[in-house]
Structures are given as structure tokens and as C-alpha cells.
C-alpha distance (Angstrom), angle and dihedral (degrees) to the residues before:
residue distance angle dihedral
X1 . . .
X2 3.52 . .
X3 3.70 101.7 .
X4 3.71 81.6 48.8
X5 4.12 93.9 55.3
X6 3.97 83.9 44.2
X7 4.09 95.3 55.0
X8 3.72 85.1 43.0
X9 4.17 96.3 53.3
X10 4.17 79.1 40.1
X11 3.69 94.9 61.1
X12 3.90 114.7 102.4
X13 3.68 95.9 170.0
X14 3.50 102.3 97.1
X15 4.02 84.3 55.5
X16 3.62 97.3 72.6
X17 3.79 87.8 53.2
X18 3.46 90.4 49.3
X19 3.56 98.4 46.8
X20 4.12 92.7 53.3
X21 3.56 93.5 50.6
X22 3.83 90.1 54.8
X23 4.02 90.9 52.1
X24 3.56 91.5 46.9
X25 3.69 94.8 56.2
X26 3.74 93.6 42.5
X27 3.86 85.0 54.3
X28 3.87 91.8 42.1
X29 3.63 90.2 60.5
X30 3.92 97.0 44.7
X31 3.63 87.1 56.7
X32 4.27 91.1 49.2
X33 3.33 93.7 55.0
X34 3.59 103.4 45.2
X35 4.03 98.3 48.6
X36 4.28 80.5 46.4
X37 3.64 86.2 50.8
X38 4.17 93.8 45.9
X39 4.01 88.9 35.0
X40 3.98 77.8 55.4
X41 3.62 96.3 52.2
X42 3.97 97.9 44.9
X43 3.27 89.8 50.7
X44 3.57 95.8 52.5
X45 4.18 89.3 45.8
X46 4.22 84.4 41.8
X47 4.33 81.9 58.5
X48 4.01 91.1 40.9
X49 3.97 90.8 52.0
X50 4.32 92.5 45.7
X51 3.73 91.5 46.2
X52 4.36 87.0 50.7
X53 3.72 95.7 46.2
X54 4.28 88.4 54.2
């Protein structure tokens, strides 16, 4: 039992798993805010170009 807890705490490859899914979301919610932040923008030039054309 012991040298079965010890292989256990001695695993790392769970980490790596870990690790990706932690860059991915970090990524994931660059990306979100930066098309809200352009969808933002466009909108705002979409409003500018309707209230010209009146």
C-alpha cells in the first residue's frame, strides 16, 4: 500500500494535461475578448455609417 501511495504522489503525468488545459483557456479568453472588442468597434462604425446615409 505504501509503495502504491508513493508511485501515485510520483506520477507527473496528469501535469502535462493539466498544464495544456490551463494555456488553452488563457488563450480561449484572449481570443473572446478581442473579437468582443472588434465586434464592439464594427458595430460602433456599422452605427456611424446608418446615421451618414440619413
Amino acid at each position: 500500500m505504501r509503495r502504491l501511495l508513493s508511485k501515485f504522489v510520483a506520477d507527473q503525468s496528469g501535469a502535462t494535461s493539466i498544464e495544456y488545459a490551463l494555456i488553452a483557456t488563457g488563450i480561449s479568453i484572449v481570443i473572446l475578448s478581442a473579437v468582443q472588442l472588434i465586434g464592439t468597434n464594427l458595430n460602433a462604425k456599422y452605427v456611424s455609417v446608418e446615421s451618414a446615409l440619413k
